[in-house]
C-alpha positions as CSV (number, residue, x, y, z in Angstrom):
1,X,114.0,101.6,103.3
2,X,115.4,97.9,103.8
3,X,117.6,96.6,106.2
4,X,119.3,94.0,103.9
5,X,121.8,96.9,102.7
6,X,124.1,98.3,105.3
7,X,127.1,98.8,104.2
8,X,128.8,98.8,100.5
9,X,129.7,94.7,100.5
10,X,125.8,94.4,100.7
11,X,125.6,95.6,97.1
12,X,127.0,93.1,95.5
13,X,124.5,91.7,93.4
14,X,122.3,94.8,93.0
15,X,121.4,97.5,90.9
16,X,122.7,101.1,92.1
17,X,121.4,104.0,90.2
18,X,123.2,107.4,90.1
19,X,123.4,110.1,87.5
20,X,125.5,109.5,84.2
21,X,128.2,111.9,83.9
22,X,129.0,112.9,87.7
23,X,132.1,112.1,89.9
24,X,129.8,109.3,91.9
25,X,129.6,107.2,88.6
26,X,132.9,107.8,88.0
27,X,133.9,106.9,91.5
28,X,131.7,103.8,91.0
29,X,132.9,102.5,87.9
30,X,137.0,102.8,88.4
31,X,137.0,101.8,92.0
32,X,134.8,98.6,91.3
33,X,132.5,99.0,94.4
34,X,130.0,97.4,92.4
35,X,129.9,95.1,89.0
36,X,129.5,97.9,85.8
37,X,126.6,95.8,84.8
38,X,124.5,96.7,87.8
39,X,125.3,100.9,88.2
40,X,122.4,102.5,86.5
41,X,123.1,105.7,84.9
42,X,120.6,108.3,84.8
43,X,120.2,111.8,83.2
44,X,118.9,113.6,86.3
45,X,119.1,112.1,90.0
46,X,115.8,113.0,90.6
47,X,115.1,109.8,88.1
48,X,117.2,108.1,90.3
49,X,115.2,108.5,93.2
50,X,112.6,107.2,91.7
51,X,113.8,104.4,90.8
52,X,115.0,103.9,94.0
53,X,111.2,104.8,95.5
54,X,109.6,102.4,92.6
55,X,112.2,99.0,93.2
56,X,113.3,99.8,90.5
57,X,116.8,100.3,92.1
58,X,118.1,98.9,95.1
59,X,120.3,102.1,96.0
60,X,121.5,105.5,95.0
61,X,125.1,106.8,94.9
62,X,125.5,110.2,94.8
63,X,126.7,113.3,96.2
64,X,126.0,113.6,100.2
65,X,124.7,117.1,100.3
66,X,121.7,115.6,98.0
67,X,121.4,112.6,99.4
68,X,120.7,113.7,103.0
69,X,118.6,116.9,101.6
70,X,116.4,114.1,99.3
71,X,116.6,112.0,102.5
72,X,115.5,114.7,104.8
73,X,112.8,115.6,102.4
74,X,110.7,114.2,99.3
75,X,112.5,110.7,100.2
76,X,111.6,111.1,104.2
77,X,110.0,107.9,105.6
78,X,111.1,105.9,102.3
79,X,115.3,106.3,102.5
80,X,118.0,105.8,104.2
81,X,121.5,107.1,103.9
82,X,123.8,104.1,105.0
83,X,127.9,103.8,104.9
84,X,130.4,106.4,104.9
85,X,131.6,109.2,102.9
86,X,133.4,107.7,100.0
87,X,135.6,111.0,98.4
88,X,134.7,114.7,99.7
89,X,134.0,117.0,97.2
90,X,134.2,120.6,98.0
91,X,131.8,122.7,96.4
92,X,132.1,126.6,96.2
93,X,130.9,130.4,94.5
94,X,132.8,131.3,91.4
95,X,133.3,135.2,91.0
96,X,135.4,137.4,88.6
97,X,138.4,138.4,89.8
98,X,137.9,141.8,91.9
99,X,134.4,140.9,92.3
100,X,132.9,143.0,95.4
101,X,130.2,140.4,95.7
102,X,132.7,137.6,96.7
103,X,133.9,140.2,99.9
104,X,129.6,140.5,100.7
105,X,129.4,136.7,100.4
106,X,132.3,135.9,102.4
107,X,130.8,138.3,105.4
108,X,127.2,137.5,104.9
109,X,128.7,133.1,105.2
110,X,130.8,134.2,108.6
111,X,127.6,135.9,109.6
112,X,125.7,132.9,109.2
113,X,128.4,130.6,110.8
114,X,128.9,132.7,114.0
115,X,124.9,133.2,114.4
116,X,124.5,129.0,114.2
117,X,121.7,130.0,111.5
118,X,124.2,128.1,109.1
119,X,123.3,125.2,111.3
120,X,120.0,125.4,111.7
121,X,119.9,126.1,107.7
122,X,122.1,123.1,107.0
123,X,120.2,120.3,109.7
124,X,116.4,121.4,108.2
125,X,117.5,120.6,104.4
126,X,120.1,117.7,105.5
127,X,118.8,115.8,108.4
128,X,121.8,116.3,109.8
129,X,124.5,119.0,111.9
130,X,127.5,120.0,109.9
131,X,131.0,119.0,110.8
């Protein structure tokens, strides 16, 4: 937790750690919001964090759903999640085709919604409501 990073311009200069692999170091890398020589791949995020806890990093870039969970969590008191959302990904439950499991989850989700226990869910592991 700092207050000399507030935005994406305050990177410049310093190392951001992600995970190797993933659409954030992708994202990082093509759209040049920070020199290649100071993104830090990792194997796992959770080494990321770390780094990020130790100094070792200056920030993370990741996915948001992670970021505000590791924020609202392990990283609580140490993090903060600063700047905006930089490319939505949607995320989602594969099933076979004719699966009656995707009908139970669809009802059980709309359930959930409509009950706000989706919120209450979503704001204890994220920090944060949902839109």
């Amino acid at each position: 937790d700092n207050d000399y990073i507030t935005a994406i311009e305050d990177l410049e200069g310093k190392v951001v750690a992600t995970r190797s692999g993933t659409t954030s170091y992708n994202y990082l890398r093509d759209h040049e919001l920070v020199d290649n020589d100071h993104i830090t791949p990792y194997e796992n995020i959770i080494e990321a964090y770390q780094e990020l806890e130790t100094g070792a990093a200056d920030a993370v870039f990741f996915d948001s759903p992670a970021l505000l969970r590791y924020a609202a969590t392990e990283g609580e008191g140490k993090v903060k999640i600063v700047g905006p959302l930089y490319e939505g990904q949607q995320y989602g439950f594969g099933f076979e085709k004719g699966d009656e499991l995707r009908d139970q989850v669809d009802e059980a989700l709309e359930t959930l919604i409509e009950n706000g226990i989706y919120a209450e869910i979503y704001e204890k592991w994220f920090g944060e409501k949902p839109e």
